[in-house]
Every structure is written in structure tokens, then in C-alpha cells.
C-alpha positions in Angstrom: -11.3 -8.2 -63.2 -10.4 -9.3 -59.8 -9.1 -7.2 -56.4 -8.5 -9.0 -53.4 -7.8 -6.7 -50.5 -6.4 -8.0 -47.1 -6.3 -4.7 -45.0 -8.5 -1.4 -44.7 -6.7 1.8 -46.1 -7.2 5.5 -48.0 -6.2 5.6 -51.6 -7.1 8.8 -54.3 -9.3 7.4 -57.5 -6.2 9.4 -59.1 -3.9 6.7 -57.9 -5.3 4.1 -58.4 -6.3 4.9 -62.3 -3.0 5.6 -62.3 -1.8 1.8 -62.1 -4.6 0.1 -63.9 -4.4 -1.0 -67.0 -6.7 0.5 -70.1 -8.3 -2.5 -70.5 -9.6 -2.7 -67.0 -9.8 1.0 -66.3 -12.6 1.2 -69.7 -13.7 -2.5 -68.6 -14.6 -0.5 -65.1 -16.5 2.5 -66.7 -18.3 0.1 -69.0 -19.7 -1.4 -65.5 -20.3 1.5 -64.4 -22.3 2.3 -67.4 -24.3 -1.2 -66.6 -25.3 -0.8 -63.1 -26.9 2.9 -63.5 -28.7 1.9 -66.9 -32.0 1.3 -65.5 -31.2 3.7 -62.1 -32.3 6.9 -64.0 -32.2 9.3 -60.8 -29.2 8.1 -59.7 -27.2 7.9 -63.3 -28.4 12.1 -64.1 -27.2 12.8 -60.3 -23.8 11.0 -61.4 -23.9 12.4 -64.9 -24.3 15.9 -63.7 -21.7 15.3 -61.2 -19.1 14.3 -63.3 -19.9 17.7 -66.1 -19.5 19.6 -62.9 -15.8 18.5 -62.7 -15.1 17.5 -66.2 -12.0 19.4 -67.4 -11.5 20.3 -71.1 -9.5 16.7 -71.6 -12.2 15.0 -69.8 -14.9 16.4 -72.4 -12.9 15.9 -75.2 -12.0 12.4 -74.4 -15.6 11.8 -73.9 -16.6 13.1 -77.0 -13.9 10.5 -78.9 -16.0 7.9 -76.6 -19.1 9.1 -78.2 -17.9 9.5 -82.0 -16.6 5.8 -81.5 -19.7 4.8 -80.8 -21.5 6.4 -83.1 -18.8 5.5 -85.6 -19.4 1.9 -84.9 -23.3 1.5 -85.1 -23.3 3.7 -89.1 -24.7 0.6 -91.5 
């Protein structure tokens, strides 16, 4: 995924998850995932973070992310 930008401005995260694609938008939180693997301090201050704000669709979706997974890796 690519994003050129030619001028400073102020845009929400709510906007601009609104116009990406689902590809890209679980593309971006798989690269998130990546870059705090080995940062343990840094990943549990963003992990507890994000339970702080985490609304009843947010913990359900990430609870379909997590049977997925699990789902995936039975033999």
C-alpha cells in the first residue's frame, strides 16, 4: 500500500478508515501487529489503550479476529 501526500493537513482516523478499502485497512493492522511484536512495553501501552476505548463492536469484532485465527491453526 502506497500514500503519496503533497500538502500538510488534519484528518480523523474515523475518516480516513472510512475510505480505505478492507484489504488495506486489515493489511494496515497486520503492520501494526509487525512493528510492536518485539516492542513489548510499547505494544501492552497500545494494547491497553485500545481496551480502554474498545466499544462492544470493537470487542466482538476482535474476538471473530481471534476465533479466525485460532480456527485456522486446528490440525
Amino acid at each position: 500500500m502506497e500514500i503519496t501526500l503533497n500538502k500538510e493537513f488534519e484528518v480523523s482516523a474515523r475518516e480516513v478508515l472510512a475510505k480505505i478499502k478492507d484489504y488495506y485497512m486489515a493489511a494496515f493492522v497486520e503492520i501494526l501487529a509487525e512493528r510492536y511484536d518485539k516492542d513489548f512495553k510499547t505494544r501492552a501501552q497500545l494494547a491497553s489503550k485500545f481496551a480502554d476505548g474498545i466499544s462492544e463492536q470493537g470487542a466482538r469484532f476482535l474476538a471473530d479476529v481471534v476465533a479466525h485465527h485460532v480456527a485456522r491453526r486446528k490440525p
